[in-house]
C-alpha positions in Angstrom: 20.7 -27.3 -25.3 23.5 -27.3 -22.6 24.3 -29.7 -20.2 24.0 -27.7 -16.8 25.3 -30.7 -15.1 23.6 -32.8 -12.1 22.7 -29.4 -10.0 21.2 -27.3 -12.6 17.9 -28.1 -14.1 16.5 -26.7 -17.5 12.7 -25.4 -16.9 10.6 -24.1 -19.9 7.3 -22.7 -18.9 4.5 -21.6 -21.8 2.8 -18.5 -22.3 0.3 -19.4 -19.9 1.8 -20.7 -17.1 4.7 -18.3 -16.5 1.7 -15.6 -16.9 -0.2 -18.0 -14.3 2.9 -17.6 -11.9 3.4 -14.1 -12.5 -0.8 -13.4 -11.4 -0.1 -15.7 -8.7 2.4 -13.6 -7.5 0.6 -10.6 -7.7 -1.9 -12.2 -5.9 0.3 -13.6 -2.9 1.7 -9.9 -2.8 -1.8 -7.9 -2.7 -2.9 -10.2 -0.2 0.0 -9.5 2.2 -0.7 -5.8 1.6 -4.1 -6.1 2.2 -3.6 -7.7 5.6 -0.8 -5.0 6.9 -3.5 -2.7 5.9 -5.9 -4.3 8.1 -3.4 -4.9 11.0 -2.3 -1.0 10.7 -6.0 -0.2 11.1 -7.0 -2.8 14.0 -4.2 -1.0 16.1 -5.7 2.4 15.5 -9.6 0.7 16.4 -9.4 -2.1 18.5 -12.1 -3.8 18.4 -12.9 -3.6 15.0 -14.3 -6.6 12.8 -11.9 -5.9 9.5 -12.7 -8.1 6.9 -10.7 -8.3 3.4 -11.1 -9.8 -0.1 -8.8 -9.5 -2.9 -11.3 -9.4 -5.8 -9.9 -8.9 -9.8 -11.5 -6.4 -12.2 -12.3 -2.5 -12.6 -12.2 -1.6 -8.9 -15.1 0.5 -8.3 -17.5 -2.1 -9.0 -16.0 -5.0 -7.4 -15.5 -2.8 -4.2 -19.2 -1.9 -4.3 -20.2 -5.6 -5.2 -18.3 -6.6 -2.0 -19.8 -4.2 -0.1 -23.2 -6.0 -1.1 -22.2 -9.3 -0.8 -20.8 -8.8 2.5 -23.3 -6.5 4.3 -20.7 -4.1 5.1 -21.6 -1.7 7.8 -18.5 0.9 6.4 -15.9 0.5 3.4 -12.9 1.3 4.2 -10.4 2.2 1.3 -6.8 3.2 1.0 -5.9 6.3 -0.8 -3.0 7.2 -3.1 -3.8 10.9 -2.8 -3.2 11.2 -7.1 -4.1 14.7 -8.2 -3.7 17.0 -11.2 -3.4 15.0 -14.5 -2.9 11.4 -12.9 -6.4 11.8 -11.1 -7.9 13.0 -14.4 -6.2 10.5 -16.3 -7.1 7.5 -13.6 -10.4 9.0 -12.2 -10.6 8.8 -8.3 -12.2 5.5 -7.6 -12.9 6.6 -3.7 -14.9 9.3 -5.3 -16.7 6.9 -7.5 -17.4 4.3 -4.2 -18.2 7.2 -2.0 -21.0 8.6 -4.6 -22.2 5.1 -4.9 -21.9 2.9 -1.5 -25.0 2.7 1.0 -22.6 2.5 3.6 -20.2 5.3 5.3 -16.9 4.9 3.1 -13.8 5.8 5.4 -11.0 6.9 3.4 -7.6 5.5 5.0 -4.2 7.0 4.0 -1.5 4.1 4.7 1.2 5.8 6.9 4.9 5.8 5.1 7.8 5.3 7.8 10.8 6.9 6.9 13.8 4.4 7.6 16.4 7.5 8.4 13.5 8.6 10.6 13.3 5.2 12.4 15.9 4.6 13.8 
């Protein structure tokens, strides 16, 4: 082991707890998207009540189990637009929600701003 002096400290994390940080991160960063999302779409409908939830597990069925629990009146989802082999490969899970939901699902594609274009 090296000294690192007064300044430098020596951390050793387990398995489990650097995986702990790493989900936590994830998390932290979902959650920040999640609310851009939902500012980016209160602009467009003022007005609107936009509710999220950062659930874990095979998306379909945790977006239609929060549509449940939370007597949503619409679900609104973001698209990544996949098609060809990547849609086959992934499936479409707005297809999937839109099938299944007993509410109107808006479909929501999240608007890229171009820097060069920006400025």
């Amino acid at each position: 082991m090296h000294d690192y002096g007064h300044d430098h400290g020596v951390v050793s994390l387990s398995g489990m707890a650097a995986t702990d940080l790493v989900i936590a991160s994830e998390e932290e960063e979902e959650t920040r998207y999640l609310e851009r999302q939902a500012a980016d779409l209160h602009r467009l409908v003022p007005g609107l009540t936009i509710q999220t939830e950062l659930r874990v597990g095979e998306p379909a069925p945790e977006l239609l189990a929060a549509e449940q629990a939370h007597d949503a009146q619409v679900v609104v989802l973001t698209t990544h637009g996949h098609t060809g082999v990547l849609r086959w490969l992934h499936g479409s899970v707005a297809d999937r929600v839109a099938h299944v939901a007993r509410v109107p699902v808006l479909l929501y594609r999240p608007v890229q701003v171009d820097a060069s274009r920006a400025a």
